[in-house]
C-alpha distance (Angstrom), angle and dihedral (degrees) to the residues before:
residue distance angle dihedral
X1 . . .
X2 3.64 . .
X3 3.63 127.3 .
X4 3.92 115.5 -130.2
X5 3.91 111.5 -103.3
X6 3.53 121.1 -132.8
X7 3.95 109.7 -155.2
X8 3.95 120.5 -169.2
X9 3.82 110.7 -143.6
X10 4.02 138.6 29.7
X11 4.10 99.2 -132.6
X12 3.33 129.9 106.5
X13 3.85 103.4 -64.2
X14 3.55 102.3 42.2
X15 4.17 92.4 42.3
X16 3.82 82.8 53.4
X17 3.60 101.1 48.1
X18 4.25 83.8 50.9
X19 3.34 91.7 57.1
X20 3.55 99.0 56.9
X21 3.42 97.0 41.7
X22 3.85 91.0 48.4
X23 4.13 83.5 53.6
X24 3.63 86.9 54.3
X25 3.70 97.2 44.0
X26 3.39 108.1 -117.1
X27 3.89 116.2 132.2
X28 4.10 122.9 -116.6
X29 3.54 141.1 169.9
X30 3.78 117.4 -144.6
X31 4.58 107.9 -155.1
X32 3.20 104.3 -162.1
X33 4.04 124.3 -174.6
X34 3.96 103.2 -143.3
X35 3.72 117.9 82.8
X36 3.78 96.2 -122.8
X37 3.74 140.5 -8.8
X38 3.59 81.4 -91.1
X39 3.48 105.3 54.7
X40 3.71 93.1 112.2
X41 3.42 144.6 -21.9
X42 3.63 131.6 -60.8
X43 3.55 114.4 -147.7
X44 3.47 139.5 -108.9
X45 3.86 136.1 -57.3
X46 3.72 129.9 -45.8
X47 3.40 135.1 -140.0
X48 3.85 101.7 -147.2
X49 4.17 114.2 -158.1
X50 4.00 127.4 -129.3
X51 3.57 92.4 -139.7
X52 4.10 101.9 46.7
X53 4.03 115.8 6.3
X54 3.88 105.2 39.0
X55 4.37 85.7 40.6
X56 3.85 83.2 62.9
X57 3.78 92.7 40.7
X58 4.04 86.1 56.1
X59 3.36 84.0 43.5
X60 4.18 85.8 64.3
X61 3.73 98.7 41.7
X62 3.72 87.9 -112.2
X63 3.63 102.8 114.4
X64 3.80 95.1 117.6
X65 3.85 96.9 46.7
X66 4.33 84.9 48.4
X67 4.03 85.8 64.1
X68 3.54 98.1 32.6
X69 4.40 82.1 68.9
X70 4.00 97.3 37.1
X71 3.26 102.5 120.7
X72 3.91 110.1 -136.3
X73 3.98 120.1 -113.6
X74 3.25 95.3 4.4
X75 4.30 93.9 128.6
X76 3.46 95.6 70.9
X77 3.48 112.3 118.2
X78 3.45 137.7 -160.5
X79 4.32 128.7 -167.1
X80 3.62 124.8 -159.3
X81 3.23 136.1 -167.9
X82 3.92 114.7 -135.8
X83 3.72 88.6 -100.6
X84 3.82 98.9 62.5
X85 4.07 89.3 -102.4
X86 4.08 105.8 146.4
X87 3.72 104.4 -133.4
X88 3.57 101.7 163.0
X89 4.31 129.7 21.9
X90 3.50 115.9 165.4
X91 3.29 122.3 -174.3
X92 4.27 123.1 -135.6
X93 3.91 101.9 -117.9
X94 3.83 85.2 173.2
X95 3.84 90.9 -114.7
X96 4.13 91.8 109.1
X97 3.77 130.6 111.9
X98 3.84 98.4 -132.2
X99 3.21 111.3 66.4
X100 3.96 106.3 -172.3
X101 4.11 128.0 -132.8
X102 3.16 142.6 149.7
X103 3.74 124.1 -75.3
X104 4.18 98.3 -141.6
X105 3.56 82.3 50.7
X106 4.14 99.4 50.6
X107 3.83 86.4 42.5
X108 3.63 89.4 57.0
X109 3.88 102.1 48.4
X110 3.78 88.3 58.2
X111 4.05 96.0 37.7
X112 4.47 75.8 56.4
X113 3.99 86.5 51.6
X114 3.94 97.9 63.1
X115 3.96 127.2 71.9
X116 3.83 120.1 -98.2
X117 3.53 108.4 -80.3
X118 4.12 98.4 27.6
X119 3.32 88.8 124.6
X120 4.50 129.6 47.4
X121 3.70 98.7 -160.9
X122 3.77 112.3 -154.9
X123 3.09 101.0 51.7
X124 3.74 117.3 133.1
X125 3.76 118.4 -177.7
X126 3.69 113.2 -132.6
X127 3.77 94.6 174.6
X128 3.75 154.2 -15.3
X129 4.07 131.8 -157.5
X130 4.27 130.7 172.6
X131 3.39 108.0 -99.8
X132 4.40 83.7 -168.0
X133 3.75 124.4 -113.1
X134 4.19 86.8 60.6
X135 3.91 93.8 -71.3
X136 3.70 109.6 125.0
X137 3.79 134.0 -178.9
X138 3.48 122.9 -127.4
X139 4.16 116.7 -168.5
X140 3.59 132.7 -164.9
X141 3.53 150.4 -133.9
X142 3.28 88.5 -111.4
X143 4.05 96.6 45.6
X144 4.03 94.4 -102.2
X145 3.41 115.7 141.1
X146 4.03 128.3 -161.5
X147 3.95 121.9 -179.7
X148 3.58 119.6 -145.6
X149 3.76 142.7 -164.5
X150 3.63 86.6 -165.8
X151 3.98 127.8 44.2
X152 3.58 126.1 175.5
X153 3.71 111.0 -178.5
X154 4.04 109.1 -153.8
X155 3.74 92.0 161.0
X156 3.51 100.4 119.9
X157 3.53 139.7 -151.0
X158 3.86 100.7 5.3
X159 3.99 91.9 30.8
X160 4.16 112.2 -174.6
X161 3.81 75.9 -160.9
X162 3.58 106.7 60.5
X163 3.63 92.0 62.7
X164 3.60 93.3 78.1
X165 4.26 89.4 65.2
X166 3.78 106.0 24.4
X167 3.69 140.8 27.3
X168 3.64 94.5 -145.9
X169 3.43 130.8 131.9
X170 3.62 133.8 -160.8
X171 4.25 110.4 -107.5
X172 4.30 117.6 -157.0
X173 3.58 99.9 -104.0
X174 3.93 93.7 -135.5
X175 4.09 81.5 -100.2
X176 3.85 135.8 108.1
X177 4.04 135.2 -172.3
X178 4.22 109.5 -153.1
X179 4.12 98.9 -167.4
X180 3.54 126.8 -165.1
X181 4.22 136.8 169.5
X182 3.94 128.9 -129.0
X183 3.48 102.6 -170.3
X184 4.11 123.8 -170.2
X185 4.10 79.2 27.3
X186 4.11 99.6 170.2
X187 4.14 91.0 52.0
X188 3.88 95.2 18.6
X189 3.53 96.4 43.7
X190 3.75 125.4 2.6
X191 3.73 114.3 162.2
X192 4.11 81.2 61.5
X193 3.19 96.4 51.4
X194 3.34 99.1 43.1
X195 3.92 84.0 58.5
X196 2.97 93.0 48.6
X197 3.80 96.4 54.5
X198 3.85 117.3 -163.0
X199 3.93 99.7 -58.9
X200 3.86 121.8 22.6
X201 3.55 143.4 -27.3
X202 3.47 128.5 -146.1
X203 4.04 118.6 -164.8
X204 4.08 106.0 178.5
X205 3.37 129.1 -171.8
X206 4.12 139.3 141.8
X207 3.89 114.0 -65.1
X208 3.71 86.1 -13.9
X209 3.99 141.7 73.3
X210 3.91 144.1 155.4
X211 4.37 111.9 -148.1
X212 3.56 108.1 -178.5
X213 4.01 131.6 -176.6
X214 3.66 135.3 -149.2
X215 4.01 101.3 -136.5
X216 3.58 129.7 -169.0
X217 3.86 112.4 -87.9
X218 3.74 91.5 50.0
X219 4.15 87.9 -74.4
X220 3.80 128.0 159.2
X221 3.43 114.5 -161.5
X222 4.04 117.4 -170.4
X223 3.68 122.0 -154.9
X224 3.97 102.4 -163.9
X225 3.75 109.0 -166.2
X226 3.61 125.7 -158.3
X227 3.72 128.9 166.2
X228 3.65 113.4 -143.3
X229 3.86 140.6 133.8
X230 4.44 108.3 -83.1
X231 3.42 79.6 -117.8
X232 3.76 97.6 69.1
X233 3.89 80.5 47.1
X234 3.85 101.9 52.5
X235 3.87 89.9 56.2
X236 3.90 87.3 64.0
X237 3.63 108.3 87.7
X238 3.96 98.8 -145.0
X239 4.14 84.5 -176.8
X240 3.66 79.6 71.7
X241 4.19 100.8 65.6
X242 3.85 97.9 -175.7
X243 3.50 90.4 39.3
X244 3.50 96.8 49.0
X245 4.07 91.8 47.6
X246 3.26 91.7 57.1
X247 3.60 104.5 51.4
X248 3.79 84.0 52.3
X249 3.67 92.1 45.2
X250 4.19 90.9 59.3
X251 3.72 97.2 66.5
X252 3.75 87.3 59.4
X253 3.58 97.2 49.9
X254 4.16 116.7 139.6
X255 4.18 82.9 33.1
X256 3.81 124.7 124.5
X257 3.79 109.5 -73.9
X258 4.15 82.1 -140.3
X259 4.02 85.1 63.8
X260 3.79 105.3 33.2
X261 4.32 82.8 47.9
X262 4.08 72.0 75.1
X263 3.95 84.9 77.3
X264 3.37 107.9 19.8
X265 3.87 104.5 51.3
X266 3.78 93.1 48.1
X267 4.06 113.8 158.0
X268 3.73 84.4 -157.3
X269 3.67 143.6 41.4
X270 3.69 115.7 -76.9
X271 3.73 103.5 -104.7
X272 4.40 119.3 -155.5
X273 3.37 121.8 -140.3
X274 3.47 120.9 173.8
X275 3.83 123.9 -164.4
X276 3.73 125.8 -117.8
X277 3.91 129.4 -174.2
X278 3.68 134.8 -173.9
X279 3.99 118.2 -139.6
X280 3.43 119.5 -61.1
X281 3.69 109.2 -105.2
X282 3.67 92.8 23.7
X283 3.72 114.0 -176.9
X284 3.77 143.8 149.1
X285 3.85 138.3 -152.3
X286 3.68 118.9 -98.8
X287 3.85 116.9 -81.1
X288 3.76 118.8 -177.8
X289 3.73 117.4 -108.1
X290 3.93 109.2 6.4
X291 3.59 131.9 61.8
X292 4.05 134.0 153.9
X293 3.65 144.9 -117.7
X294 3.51 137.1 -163.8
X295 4.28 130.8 -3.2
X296 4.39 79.7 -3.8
X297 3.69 84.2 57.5
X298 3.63 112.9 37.4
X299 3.71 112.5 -6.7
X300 3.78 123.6 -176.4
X301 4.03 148.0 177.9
X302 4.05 105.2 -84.8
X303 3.71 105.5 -64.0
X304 4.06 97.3 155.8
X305 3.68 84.4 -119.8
X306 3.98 97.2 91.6
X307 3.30 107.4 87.3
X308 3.68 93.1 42.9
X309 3.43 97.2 52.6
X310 3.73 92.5 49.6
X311 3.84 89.9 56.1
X312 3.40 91.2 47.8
X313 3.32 96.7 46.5
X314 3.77 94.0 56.2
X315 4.06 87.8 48.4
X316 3.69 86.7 55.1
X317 3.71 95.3 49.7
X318 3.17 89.5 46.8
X319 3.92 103.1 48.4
X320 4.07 87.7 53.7
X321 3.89 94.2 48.6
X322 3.73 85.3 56.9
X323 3.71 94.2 46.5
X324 3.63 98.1 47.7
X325 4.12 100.2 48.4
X326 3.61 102.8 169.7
X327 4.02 101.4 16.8
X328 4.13 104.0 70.0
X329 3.67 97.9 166.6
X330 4.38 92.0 56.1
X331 4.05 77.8 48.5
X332 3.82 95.4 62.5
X333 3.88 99.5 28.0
X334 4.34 85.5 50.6
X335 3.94 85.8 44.4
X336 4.12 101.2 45.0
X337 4.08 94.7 38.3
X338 3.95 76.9 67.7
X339 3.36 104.4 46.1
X340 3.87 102.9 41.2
X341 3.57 90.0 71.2
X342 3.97 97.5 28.2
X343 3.89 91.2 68.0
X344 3.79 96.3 32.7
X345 4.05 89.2 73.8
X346 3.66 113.3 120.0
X347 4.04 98.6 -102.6
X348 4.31 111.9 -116.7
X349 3.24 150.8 -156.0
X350 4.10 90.9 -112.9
X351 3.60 83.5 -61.3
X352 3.36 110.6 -26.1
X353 3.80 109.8 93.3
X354 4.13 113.0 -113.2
X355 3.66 112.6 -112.3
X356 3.75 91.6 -148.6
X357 3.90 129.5 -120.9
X358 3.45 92.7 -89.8
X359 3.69 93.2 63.7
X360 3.94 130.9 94.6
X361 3.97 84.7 -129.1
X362 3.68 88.4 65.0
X363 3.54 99.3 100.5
X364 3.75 136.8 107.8
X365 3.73 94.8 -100.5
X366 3.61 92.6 52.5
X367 4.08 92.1 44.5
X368 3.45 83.6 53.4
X369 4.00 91.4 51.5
X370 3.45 94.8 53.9
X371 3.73 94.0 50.1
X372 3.73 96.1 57.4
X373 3.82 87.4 42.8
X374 3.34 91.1 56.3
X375 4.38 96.5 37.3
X376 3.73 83.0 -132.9
């Protein structure tokens, strides 16, 4: 027998986790709090890793709908130095483990996998409490309650489940993302896209970078990094676009107008999003009947590893609920003495450990270092 699952939040961890537990017959309900899959958008593209995303995608049976989105070329890579000098341009020859695609389009192939009704969008969790004997209560928004043997929370960074283990908190990690779209890029705006090349660029320096991605739909989409205090970001009024875009612009003043075109010739708003972590090594005692996967479990400053280990997260849940039909609790203990130390791993560079932004090493010729230390 096996007790019905109760998972909190529809991303990319929780939808994967359903999936595999819906392969192995056991029944869930995914609550999501967005209205629709549509509610909003769902990011950019994805790099998804041989040795953690695409296990947990076999995992699901949905190996062949995986390639059928990768979008081709899309691992070439391309390192700048601040000045526009190319120092680095790899080419995709299609014998990489990262195949890239796009999020929306990943969330959807598993959203396809699960029956009608898996998931009750709209649901917003206002709170959770131990009712004993591993039943808990989850409430919502909307004063709903369901009780649970079983609770999964997949809600991510600022999890209402995660409470009910661990009195962590996420802390800003002293680092901030500024994103912003160039749409139409080879007509619309060619000297960034022709830095960008046709997969990603990489532009490195101390304290400060510019990542950008060649999306489907002949997209850019910049990822301008700056580490500073929130403060220093709350005085930018982001209501204020052109405002906003400049102040960003200034702290890459004397760059290549190819790479600071990144910020300035935005087709959208510039959007903020600043990077929170919980402690390294996070981890929590035991407690019958819940546990958590993904950003709720072990969230960390942009790594390219979080999405992956979210899926496979869920896959590994999911595999040791299967195995362990009538014995729950040697489920979750078997499934979190793996991922405590799985997502405690110092994140790398594809095996060479990531000096950081802050650090001196953070520079184009040292990227480039790494990468042929590495043979990525």
């Amino acid at each position: 027998m096996h007790l019905p699952v109760t998972i909190i939040g529809a991303g990319l961890g929780g939808l994967a986790l359903a999936r595999v537990l819906h392969v192995h017959g056991i029944p869930v309900t995914v609550y999501e709090a967005e209205s629709s899959p549509t509610a909003r958008a769902q990011g950019g593209m994805l790099d998804i890793h041989d040795y953690n995303g695409q296990l947990a995608l076999e995992a699901a049976g949905l190996t062949e709908q995986f390639h059928a989105i990768v979008l081709e070329g899309r691992q070439a890579m391309r390192v700048l130095d601040p000045d526009g000098t190319v120092l680095l341009d790899k080419a995709d020859d299609g014998t990489g483990g990262r195949p890239e695609v796009q999020r929306a389009e990943l969330r959807q192939i598993l959203l396809d996998s699960l029956p009608a009704g898996s998931v009750r969008w709209g649901h917003k969790v206002s709170g959770t409490r131990a009712l004993g004997s591993g039943r808990h209560e989850v409430t919502f928004a909307d004063g709903s309650t369901v009780v649970t043997r079983l609770l999964v929370g997949a809600d991510g960074a600022w999890s209402r489940v995660r409470p009910l283990l661990s009195a962590a908190t996420p802390e800003y990690t002293g680092t901030s993302f500024v994103e912003t779209y160039l749409f139409h890029a080879d007509t619309r705006h060619p000297a960034a896209a022709k830095a960008v090349g046709g997969g990603m660029l990489i532009a490195p320096s101390p304290g400060r970078e510019i990542f950008a991605h060649r999306e489907s739909g002949n997209t850019l989409h910049a990822y301008v990094a700056l580490t500073r205090p929130q403060d220093w970001f709350a005085a930018i009024d982001f209501t204020d676009a052109a405002a906003a875009t400049a102040r960003i612009a200034r702290e890459f003043d004397g760059w290549a107008p190819e790479l600071t075109a990144l910020i300035t010739d935005g087709d959208t708003a510039p959007v903020l999003r600043p990077h929170y972590a919980l402690p390294t090594g996070h981890r929590w005692d035991r407690v019958p009947g819940v546990t958590l996967l993904g950003d709720a479990a072990h969230l960390a400053g942009p790594n390219g590893e979080g999405a992956n280990l979210a899926m496979y997260d869920g896959a590994e849940l999911g595999k040791a609920l299967a195995a362990h039909p009538g014995d729950v609790e040697a489920a979750l203990t078997e499934y979190e003495q793996a991922m405590f130390p799985r997502s405690a791993e110092v994140a790398t560079f594809d095996g060479g450990e990531d000096p950081g932004i802050d650090s001196e090493y953070n520079t184009a010729r040292g990227l480039i270092d790494m990468i042929t230390e590495t043979g990525r």
